[in-house]
C-alpha positions in Angstrom: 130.4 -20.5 12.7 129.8 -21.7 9.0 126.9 -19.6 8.3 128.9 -16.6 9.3 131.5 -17.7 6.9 128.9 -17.6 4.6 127.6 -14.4 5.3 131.5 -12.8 5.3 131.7 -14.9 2.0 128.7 -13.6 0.5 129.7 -9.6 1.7 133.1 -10.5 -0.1 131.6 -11.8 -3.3 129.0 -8.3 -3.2 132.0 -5.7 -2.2 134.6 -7.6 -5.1 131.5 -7.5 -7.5 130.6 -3.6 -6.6 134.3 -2.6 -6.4 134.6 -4.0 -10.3 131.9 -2.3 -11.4 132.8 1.1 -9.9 136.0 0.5 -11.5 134.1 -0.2 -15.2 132.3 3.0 -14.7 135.0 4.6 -13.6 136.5 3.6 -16.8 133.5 4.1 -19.0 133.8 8.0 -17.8 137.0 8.4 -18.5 136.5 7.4 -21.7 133.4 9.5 -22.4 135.3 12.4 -20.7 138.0 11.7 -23.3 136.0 11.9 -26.0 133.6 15.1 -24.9 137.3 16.6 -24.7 138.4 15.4 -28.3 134.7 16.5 -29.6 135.2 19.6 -28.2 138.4 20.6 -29.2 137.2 19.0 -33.2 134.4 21.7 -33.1 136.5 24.9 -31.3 139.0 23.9 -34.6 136.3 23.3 -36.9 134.7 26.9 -36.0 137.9 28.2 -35.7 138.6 27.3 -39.3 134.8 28.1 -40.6 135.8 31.6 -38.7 138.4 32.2 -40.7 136.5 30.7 -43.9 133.8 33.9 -43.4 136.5 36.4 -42.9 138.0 35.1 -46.6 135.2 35.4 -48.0 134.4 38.6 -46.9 137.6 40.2 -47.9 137.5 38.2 -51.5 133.8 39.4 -52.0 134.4 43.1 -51.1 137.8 43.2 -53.1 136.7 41.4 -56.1 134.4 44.7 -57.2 136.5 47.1 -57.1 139.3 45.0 -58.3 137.1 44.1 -61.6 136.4 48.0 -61.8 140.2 48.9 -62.0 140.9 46.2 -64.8 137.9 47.2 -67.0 138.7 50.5 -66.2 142.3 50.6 -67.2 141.4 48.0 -69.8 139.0 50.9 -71.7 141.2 53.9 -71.2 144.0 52.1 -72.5 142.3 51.0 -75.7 143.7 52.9 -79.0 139.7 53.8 -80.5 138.8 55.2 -77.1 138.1 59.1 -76.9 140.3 61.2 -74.7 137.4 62.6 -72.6 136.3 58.4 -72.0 139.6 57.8 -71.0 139.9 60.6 -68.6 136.7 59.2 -66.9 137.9 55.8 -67.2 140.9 56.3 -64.9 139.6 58.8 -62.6 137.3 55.5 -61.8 140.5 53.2 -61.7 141.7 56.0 -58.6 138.4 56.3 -57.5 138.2 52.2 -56.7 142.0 52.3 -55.8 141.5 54.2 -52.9 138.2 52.4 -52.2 140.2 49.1 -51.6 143.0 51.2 -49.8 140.3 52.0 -47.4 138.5 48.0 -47.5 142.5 47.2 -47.0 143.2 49.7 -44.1 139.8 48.4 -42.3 140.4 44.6 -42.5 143.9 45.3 -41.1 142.4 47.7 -38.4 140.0 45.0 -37.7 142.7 41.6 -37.8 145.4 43.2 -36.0 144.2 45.9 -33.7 147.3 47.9 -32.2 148.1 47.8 -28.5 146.7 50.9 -26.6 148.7 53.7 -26.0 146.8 55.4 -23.5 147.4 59.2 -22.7 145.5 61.5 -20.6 142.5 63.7 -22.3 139.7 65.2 -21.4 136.0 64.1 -22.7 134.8 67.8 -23.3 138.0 67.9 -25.6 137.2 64.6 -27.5 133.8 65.0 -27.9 134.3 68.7 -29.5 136.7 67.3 -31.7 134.6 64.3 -32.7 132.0 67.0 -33.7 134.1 69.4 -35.6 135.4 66.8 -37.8 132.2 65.3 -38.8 130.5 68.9 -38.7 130.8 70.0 -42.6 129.4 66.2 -43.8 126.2 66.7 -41.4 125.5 70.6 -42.4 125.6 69.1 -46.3 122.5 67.4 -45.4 121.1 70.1 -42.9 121.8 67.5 -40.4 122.7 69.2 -36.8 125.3 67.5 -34.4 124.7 68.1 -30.7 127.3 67.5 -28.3 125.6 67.1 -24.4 128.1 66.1 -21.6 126.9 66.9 -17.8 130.0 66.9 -16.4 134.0 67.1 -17.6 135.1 63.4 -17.5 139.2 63.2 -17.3 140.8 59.7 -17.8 143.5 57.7 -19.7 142.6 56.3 -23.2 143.8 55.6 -26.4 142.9 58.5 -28.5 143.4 57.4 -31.9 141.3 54.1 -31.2 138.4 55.6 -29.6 138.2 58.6 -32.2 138.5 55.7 -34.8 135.7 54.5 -33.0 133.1 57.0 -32.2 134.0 58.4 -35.6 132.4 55.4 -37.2 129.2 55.5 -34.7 128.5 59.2 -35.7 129.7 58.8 -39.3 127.0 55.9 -39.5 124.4 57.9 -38.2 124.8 60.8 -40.2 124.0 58.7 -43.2 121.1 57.0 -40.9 119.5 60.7 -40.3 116.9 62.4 -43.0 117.4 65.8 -43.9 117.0 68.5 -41.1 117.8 65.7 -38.5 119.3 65.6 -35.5 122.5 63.7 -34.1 123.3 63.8 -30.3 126.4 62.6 -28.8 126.8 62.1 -25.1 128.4 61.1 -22.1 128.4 60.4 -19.0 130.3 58.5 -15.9 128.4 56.0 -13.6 130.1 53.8 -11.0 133.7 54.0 -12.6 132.4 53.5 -15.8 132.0 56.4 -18.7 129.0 55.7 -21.2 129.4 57.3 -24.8 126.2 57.6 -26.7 125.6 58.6 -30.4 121.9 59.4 -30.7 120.1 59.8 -34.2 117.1 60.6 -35.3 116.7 58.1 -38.6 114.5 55.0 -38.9 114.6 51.6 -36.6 116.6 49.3 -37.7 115.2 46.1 -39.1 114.6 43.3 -36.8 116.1 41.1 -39.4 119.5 42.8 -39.1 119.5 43.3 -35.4 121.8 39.7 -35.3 124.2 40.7 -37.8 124.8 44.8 -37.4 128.6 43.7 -35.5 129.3 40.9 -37.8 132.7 42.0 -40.2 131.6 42.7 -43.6 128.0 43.0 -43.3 126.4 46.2 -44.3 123.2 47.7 -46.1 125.2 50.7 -47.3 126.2 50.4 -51.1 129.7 51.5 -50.7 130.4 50.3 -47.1 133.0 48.0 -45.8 130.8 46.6 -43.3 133.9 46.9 -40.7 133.3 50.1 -39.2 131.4 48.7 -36.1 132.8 45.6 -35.8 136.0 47.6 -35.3 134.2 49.8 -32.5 133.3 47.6 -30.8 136.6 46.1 -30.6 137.7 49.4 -29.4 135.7 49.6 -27.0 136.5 46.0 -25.3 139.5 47.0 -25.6 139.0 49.2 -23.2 137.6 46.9 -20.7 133.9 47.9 -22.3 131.4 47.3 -25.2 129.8 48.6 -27.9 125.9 48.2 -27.8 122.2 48.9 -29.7 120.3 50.2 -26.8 117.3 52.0 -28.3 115.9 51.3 -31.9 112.7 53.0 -32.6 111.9 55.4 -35.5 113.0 58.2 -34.6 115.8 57.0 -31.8 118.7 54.9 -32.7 121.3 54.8 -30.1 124.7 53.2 -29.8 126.2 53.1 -26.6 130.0 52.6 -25.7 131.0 51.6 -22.1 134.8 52.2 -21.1 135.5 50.4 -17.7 136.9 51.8 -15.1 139.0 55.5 -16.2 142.6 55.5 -14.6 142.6 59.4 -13.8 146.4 60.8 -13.7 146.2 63.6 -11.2 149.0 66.4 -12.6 
């Protein structure tokens, strides 16, 4: 009889001493899970802040230029010793600049505030031939030819405005992408509920070393771009339930392809 007291004391003694330590490392993990919660929520804030830190800097670095332009500008023309023909020049580069930052202005805002869609039904022949006829005069300046190749009439709801924004951009950028006597081909095409735009040009690869950064706000090889323009398609495009994305890049091929999810078709 006493030895199984012993052993019921002993069993005691082992459950009370596992049943504390549970309890500890119960209360250890709480407190690591507590703090893995508040170290999460310091970096989301910290890269929130160091997020909005970029986009400043950005928007100070592209308006400082032309900012420094209009006040040297006006500064000159307005000068009594300065020669009517200098001042002329003088502030048709203060306009020139003015509208340059209208246009860095219009982009950021575009880009930090995108409108809600307003979708209306179209059809993709009609878009696509629009798309072509307004970019048609810049690409026949530089014997560039604009090709528009779609397989089948593709009828859905979108937000016009947005996705000619949008492909606009793409076809814009590749016009100034293509050499002389290039080609530019825009497509598109519907797969499994979801319609694939492509803009197709014939210029050089793009660098490797640029391949990270080609969506990033404000970054841009061009000497007068705003380094917005796809950053803001590609916001168009998720929008629309898709993405904007580099899928070839060789010399000779560069393609951007836009996915729009699943088209709500209005039947009349």
């Amino acid at each position: 009889m006493g030895m199984v007291c012993v052993v019921y004391l002993v069993m005691g003694l082992v459950v009370w001493f596992l049943v504390n330590q549970l309890k500890n490392n119960q209360g250890k993990l709480t407190q690591s899970l507590d703090l893995l919660h508040a170290t999460r929520e310091r970096l989301v804030s910290e890269e929130k802040l160091a997020a909005v830190g970029r986009l400043a800097s950005g928007v100070a670095h592209e308006i400082r230029n032309p900012v420094a332009m209009i006040s040297s500008s006006l500064a000159t023309a307005t000068h009594l010793g300065t020669q009517e023909s200098e001042r002329k020049e003088m502030f048709a580069i203060a306009v020139h600049e003015s509208k340059r930052l209208e246009f860095l202005t219009a982009d950021f805002l575009t880009y930090t505030r995108p409108s809600p869609l307003r979708r209306s039904p179209g059809l993709m022949s009609d878009f696509l031939s629009y798309i072509v006829a307004v970019t048609k005069a810049r690409a026949t300046s530089r014997s560039i030819a604009i090709l528009s190749e779609l397989t089948e009439d593709i009828p859905f709801d979108f937000d016009a405005a947005q996705l000619e924004g949008a492909i606009l951009n793409l076809v814009l950028n590749a016009i100034d992408a293509t050499p002389v006597r290039g080609v530019i081909k825009i497509s598109a095409s519907l797969e499994r509920d979801v319609v694939n735009i492509e803009v197709e040009d014939s210029g050089p690869s793009i660098p490797r070393s640029d391949l990270g950064r080609i969506f990033e706000p404000f970054f841009t090889t061009k000497a007068a771009g705003t380094g917005l323009g796809l950053a803001i398609a590609r916001a168009a495009a998720v929008a629309h339930g898709g993405d904007l994305r580099l899928s070839q890049n060789r010399d000779g091929c560069v393609t951007f392809s836009m996915t729009l999810a699943k088209p709500e078709i209005k039947e009349a």
